[in-house]
C-alpha positions in Angstrom: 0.0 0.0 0.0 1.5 3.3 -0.8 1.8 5.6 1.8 1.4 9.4 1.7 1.9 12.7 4.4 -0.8 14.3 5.8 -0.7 17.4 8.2 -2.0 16.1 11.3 -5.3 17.5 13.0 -4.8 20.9 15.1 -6.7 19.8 17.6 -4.2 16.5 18.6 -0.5 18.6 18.3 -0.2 16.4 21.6 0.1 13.6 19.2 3.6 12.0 18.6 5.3 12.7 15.6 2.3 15.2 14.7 4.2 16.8 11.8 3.7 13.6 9.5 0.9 10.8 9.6 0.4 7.9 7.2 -2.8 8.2 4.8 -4.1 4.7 3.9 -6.2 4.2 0.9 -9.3 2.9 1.5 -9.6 -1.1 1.7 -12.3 -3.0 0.9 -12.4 -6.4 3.3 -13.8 -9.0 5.2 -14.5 -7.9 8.8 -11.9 -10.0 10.4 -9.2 -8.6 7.8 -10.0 -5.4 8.6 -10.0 -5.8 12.4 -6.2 -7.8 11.9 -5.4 -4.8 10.1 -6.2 -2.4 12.7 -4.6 -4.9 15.3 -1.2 -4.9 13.1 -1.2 -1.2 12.9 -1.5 -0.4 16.8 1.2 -3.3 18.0 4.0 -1.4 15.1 3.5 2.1 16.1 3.6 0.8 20.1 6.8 -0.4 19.4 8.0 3.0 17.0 7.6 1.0 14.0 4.8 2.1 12.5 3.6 6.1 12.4 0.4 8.0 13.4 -1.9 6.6 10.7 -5.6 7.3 9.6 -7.5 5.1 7.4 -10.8 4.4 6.1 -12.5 1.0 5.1 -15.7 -0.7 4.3 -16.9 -4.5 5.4 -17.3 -7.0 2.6 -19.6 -9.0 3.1 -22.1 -7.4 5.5 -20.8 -7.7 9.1 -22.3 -6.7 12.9 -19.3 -6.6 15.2 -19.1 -6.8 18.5 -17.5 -5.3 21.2 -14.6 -7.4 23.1 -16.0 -7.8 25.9 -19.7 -8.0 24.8 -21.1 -11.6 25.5 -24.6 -11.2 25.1 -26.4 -10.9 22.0 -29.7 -12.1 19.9 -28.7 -15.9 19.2 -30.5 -15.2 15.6 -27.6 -13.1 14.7 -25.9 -16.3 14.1 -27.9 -17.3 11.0 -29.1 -13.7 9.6 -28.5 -13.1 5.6 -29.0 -10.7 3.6 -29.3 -10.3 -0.4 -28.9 -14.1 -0.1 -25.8 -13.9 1.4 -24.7 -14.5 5.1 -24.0 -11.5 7.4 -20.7 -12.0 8.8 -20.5 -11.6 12.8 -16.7 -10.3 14.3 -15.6 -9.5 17.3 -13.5 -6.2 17.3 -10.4 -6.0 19.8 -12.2 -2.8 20.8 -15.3 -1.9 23.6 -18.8 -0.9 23.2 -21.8 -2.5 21.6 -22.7 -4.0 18.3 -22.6 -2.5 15.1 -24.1 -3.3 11.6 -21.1 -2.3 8.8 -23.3 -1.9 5.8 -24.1 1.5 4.2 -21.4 2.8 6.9 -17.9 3.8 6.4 -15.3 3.1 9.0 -12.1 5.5 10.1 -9.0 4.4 12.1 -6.6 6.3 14.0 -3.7 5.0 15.2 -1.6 7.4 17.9 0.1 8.2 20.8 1.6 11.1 23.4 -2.1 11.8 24.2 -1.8 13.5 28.3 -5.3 13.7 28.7 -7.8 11.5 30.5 -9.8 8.9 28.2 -12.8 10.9 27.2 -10.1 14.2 26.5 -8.4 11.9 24.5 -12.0 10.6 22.6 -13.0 13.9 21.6 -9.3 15.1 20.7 -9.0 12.4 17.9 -12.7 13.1 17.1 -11.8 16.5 16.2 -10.8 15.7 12.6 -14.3 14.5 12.2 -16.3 17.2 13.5 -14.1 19.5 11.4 -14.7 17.0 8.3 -18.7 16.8 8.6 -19.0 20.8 9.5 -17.3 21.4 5.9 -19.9 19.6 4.5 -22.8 21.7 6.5 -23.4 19.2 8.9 -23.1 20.1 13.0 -22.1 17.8 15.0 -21.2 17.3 18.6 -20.4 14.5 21.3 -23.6 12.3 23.4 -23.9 12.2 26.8 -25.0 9.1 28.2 -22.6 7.6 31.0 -21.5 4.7 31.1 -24.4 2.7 32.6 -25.3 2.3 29.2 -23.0 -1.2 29.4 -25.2 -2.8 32.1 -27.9 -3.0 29.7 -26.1 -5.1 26.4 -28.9 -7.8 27.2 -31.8 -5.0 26.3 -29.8 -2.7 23.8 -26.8 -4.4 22.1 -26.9 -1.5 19.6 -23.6 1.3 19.9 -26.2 3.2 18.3 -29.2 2.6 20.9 -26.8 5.1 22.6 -24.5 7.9 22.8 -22.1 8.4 24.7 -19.4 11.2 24.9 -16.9 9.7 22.9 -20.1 10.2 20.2 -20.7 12.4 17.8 -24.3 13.1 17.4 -26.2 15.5 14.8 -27.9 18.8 16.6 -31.5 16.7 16.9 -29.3 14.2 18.7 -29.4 11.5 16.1 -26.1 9.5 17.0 -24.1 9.6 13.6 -20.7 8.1 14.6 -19.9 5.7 17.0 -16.0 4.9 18.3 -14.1 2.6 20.9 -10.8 2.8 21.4 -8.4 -0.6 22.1 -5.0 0.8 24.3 -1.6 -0.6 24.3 0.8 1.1 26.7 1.2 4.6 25.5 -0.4 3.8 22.0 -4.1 4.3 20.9 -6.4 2.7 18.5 -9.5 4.4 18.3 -12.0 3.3 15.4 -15.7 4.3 14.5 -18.4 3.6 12.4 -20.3 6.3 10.2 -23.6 5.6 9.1 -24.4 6.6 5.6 -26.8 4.6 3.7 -28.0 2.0 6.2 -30.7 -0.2 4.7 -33.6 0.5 6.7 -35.1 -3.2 6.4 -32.3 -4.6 7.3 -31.3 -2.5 10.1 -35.0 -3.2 11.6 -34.0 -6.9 11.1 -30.9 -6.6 13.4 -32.0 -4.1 16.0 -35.5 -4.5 15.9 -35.7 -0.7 15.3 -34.8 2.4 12.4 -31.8 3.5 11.9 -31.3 7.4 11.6 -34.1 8.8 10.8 -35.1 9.7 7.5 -35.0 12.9 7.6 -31.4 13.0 9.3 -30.5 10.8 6.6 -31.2 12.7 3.6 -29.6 15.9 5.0 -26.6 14.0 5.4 -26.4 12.5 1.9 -27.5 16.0 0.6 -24.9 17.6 2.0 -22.2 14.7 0.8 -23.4 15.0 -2.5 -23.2 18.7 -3.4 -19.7 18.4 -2.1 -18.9 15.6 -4.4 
């Protein structure tokens, strides 16, 4: 994969080696690919291998993934398909809940020399995003659910039945990106889903519930589109 420079975000100059990060394509991949990828990326730049990267990718075939430590979840995930074809189910090496990957894309940042506490270091890597959407027209800012939210994976497996402050949520608070974050010594892998295009059948099939609403939805892909 070739590699390129990119200025890193204003809002992370805490980051090491801020001047120069590694830009990856974007890779199109099984779910368990991309979560070895993301795995392969933390453990070189923990041991100064590997720079501050950012990447994007998308989940081929359909995937839900769920969080490390999440154990409970509907047994009929097991056996769902979709357009005839079986909907993958990977656990990521990150926290939180379960989410679908299709009609989402997926960003990974890969840092270190944060000094702040976990949820300072959340919504410093989130910067880039917030920056990203608002030069599209879309506002967005973090949720604000604690985290009792994990006491109720049983009821709500869904990262996006909730938002927390490491969220980024449109002004009607409609949660638009989700992230988790895996930690190894001073390095950082944070990665998040952004829901674009989610099928709203099967979404409803999954969670039992809509996805973002449909009017939150078409501003979104309004606003993508008359930037494209």
């Amino acid at each position: 994969m070739k590699s390129e420079g990119l200025a890193a975000p204003r809002g992370a100059r805490a980051m090491r080696n801020c001047a120069r990060w590694r830009l990856i394509p974007p890779i199109v991949a099984a779910g368990e690919v991309q979560m070895a990828i993301d795995q392969w990326l933390l453990e070189e730049h923990r041991q100064g291998k590997h720079p501050p990267t950012l990447r994007f990718y998308t989940w081929l075939p359909v995937a839900i993934s769920l969080g490390y430590h999440q154990r409970r979840y509907p047994e009929f995930w097991q056996t769902l398909t979709w357009q005839g074809k079986a909907v993958d189910l990977v656990r990521r090496p990150s926290g939180g809940r379960a989410v679908l990957h299709q009609g989402d894309l997926t960003y990974a940042v890969v840092t270190s020399g944060l000094s702040g506490n976990r949820i300072q270091d959340y919504q410093t890597i989130c910067e880039f995003l917030i920056r990203g959407w608002r030069s599209l027209g879309v506002e967005l800012g973090f949720g604000n659910a604690g985290r009792g939210y994990i006491h109720s994976y049983v009821h709500n497996p869904n990262c996006f039945g909730t938002a927390t402050v490491a969220d980024l949520v449109l002004a009607d608070g409609t949660k638009l990106i989700g992230s988790a974050q895996l930690r190894r010594d001073q390095a950082i892998l944070q990665h998040g889903s952004m829901r674009l295009t989610p099928d709203r059948g099967l979404f409803e099939q999954v969670f039992l519930k809509s996805p973002l609403s449909q009017a939150c939805r078409l501003l979104c892909l309004k606003k993508l589109r008359s930037r494209g």
